[in-house]
Structures are given as structure tokens and as C-alpha cells.
N, C-alpha and C positions, 0 to 999 in steps of 0.2 A: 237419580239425577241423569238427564238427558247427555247422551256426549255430544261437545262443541264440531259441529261441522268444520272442517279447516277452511281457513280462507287463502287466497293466495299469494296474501305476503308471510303465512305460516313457512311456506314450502321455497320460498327465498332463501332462508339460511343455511339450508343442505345443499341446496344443490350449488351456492355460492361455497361452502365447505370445500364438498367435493370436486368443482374443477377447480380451487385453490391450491387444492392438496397437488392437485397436477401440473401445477405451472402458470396456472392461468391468471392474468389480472382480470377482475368480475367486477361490474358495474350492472349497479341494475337501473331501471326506467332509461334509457339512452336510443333517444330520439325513436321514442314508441316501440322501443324492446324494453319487454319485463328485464332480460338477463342478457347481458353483453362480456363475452368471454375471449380477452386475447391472451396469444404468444405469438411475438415476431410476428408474421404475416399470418399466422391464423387468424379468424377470427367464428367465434360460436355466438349462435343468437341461439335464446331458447323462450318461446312462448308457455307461459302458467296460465293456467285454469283451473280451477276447480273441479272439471268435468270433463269428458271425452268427448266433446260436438262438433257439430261442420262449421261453426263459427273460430274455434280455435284451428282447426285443419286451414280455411283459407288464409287468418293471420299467418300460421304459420308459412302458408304459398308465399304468400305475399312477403313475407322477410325473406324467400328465396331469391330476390333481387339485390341484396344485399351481400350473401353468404351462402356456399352451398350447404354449411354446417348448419342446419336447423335443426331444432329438439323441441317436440312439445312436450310440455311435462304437465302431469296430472299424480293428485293423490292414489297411493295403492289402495283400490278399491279392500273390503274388507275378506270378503271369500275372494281370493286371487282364482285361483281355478276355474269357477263356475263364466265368472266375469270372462275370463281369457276365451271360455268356447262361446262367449255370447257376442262377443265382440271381433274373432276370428279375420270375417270378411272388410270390416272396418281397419283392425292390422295390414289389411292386403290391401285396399283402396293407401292408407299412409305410407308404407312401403311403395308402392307403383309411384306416388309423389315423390320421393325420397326426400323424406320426414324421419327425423326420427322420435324415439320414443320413449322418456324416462318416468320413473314411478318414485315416486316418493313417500317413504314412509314415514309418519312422525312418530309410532308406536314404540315404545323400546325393547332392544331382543330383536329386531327385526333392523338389516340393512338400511341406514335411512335413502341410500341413490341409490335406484337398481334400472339399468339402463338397457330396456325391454331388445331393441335394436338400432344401430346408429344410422344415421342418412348416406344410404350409399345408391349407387346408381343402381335403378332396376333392369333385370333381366328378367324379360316375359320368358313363359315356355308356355309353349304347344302343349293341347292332351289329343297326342297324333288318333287315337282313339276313339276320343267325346267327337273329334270333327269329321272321324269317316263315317261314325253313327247321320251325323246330321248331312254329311253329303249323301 
């Protein structure tokens, strides 16, 4: 038997679990957020998808008018590893936005939130090196 692709009202109830478990009141669909997460004057938006793409990255730009607290979340790919060095430069492109980035696992035995890095301000560096090469 073939296993069920998740879909992204699978991955609704973990991550509404887990920022519950933190304080949060969690509404989802609110006013074209998947997941809408307060405390007091916080507020979390978090984009689902099923997939890692530049359609969910600008949704998620785009709730940055809203909130600096953006999270995209996508299912834990199956090989975590492999995935993570394939995907590298695509981390750094969501990072430079500050996005951040939860994984969700439905598997059991496995974390079901695992929150890759959260949206924080980026800090470029210089590779004082790569740039005297090229001067």
C-alpha cells in the first residue's frame, strides 16, 4: 500500500498543539493565514504547504505586512539529511527574508514540531577573502 501524501490540513494540528502548549491562542484560516497565533501583543502568522517553493516563501513575504513573526511550515521531508544539503542555499535565501521555518512530522517516534530556525533579523557577512579574490 502506497503511503498517503500529507495534506496541509494534516499538519494544522501539531503545530496548533505546539504553540498552545506555549501560551498561544491558534486560529487557523484568519483572514488568509493558514495559522494565526496570539499572546498579548504577540502575534504569529504561520504559512502551510505541503512543499518547500517560492510560492509559499512570497505568501509568506507577504504576511510580513502583518507580523514580523512569520513561519513557513512544511512536512519533514523523509531522508532529513540529504534534503537539508539539497536545500542549503534555499535556507539562506528564507533566512536573508527572515522567515522562518518549522517542520512537521506526522510520523510517530519522531518530534512532531521541530522548528528548523525562527524569523529573526538578518546579518549579512562579508567573505573578506571570496571579495579580494574577485577584486
Amino acid at each position: 500500500m502506497a503511503k498517503k501524501k500529507p495534506v496541509e490540513t494534516d499538519l494544522y494540528p501539531p503545530l496548533r498543539d505546539y504553540l498552545t502548549a506555549q501560551g498561544y491562542t491558534v486560529r487557523g484560516e484568519v483572514k488568509h493565514c493558514d495559522l494565526a497565533a496570539v499572546k498579548g501583543e504577540d502575534l504569529i502568522v504561520v504559512e502551510i504547504k505541503t512543499a518547500l517553493n517560492l510560492a509559499l516563501v512570497a505568501q509568506g513575504v507577504r504576511r510580513q505586512q502583518m507580523t514580523d513573526s512569520v513561519y513557513l511550515a512544511i512536512p519533514r521531508p523523509p531522508n532529513y539529511a540529504r534534503w537539508a544539503r539539497q536545500t542549503r542555499e534555499i535556507f539562506r535565501v528564507i533566512r536573508r527574508l527572515e522567515l522562518g521555518l518549522i517542520l512537521v512530522s506526522l510520523k510517530p517516534g519522531k518530534p512532531p514540531v521541530e522548528v528548523s530556525f525562527h524569523p529573526l533579523p538578518f546579518e549579512r557577512r562579508k567573505v573578506g577573502k571570496a571579495r579580494r579574490a574577485i577584486i
